[in-house]
N, C-alpha and C positions, 0 to 999 in steps of 0.2 A: 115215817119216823119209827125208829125200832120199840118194840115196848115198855123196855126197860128205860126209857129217857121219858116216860108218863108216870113212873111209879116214884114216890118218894123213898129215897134213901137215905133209912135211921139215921145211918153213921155220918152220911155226909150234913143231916139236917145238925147232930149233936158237935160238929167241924166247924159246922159255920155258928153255932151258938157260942161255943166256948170261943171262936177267933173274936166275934162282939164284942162278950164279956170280955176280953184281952183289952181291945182297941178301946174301951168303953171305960177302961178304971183309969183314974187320974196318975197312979204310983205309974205305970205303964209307960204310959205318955210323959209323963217327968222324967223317968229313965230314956226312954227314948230320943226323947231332946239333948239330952244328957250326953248320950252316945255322940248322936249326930255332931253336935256344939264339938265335942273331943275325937273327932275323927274315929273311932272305933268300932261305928253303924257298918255293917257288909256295904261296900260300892254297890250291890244289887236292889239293896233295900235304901240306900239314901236315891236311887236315879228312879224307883218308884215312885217316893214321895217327889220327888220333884215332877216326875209324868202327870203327878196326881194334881199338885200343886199349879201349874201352869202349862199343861198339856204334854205330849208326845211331840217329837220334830217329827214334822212332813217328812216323808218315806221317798217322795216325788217330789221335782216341781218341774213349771212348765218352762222351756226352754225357747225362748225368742230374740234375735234381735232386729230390733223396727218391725217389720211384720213378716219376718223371713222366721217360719216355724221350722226350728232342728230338731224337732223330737220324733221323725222320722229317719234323720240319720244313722247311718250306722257311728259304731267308735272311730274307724280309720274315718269315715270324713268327718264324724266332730274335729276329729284331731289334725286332718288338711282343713279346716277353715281356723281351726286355732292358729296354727302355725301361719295363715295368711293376715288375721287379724293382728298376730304381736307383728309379725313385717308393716303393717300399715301404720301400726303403733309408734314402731321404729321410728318409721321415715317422719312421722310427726314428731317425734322428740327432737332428729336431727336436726330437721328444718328450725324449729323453737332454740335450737341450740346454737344453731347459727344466725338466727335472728337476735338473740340475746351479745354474739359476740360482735356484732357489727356496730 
């Protein structure tokens, strides 16, 4: 680890005291609510507080159907077993469709 990442820095230690003090005074937080409630808040800073609020979306997830693992697929064969699944999809509509007409 470089050395400079062991030594405390002033300005960052007096960054992160005045941002507290910010976050920390009630008039702040009542403005801020403020904004938010009246749409005004940056889109950057209201999808923070919500990260903060109820987490970050998953980045990833795992891709299965039944026990047939796709997450080694490439895109072009995601997308040949897409296109074979809405075909199966289909023909099961059809069939319901024509069971329904009879």
């Amino acid at each position: 680890m470089p050395y400079h990442y062991l030594v405390p820095n002033p300005r960052q230690n007096a960054a992160q005291s005045f941002c507290q003090s910010l976050i920390s005074s009630p008039k702040y937080r009542a403005d801020l609510r403020v904004r938010l409630e009246e749409r005004t808040l940056h889109p950057a800073i209201e999808q923070m507080i919500w990260h903060y609020a109820v987490g970050k979306p998953v980045a990833t997830m795992d891709v299965t159907l039944h026990d047939e693992d796709l997450t080694q697929l490439s895109n072009t064969e995601l997308a040949e077993r897409t296109r074979q699944l809405l075909g199966k999809l289909a023909q099961i509509e059809d069939s319901s469709m024509a069971g329904a007409e009879s």
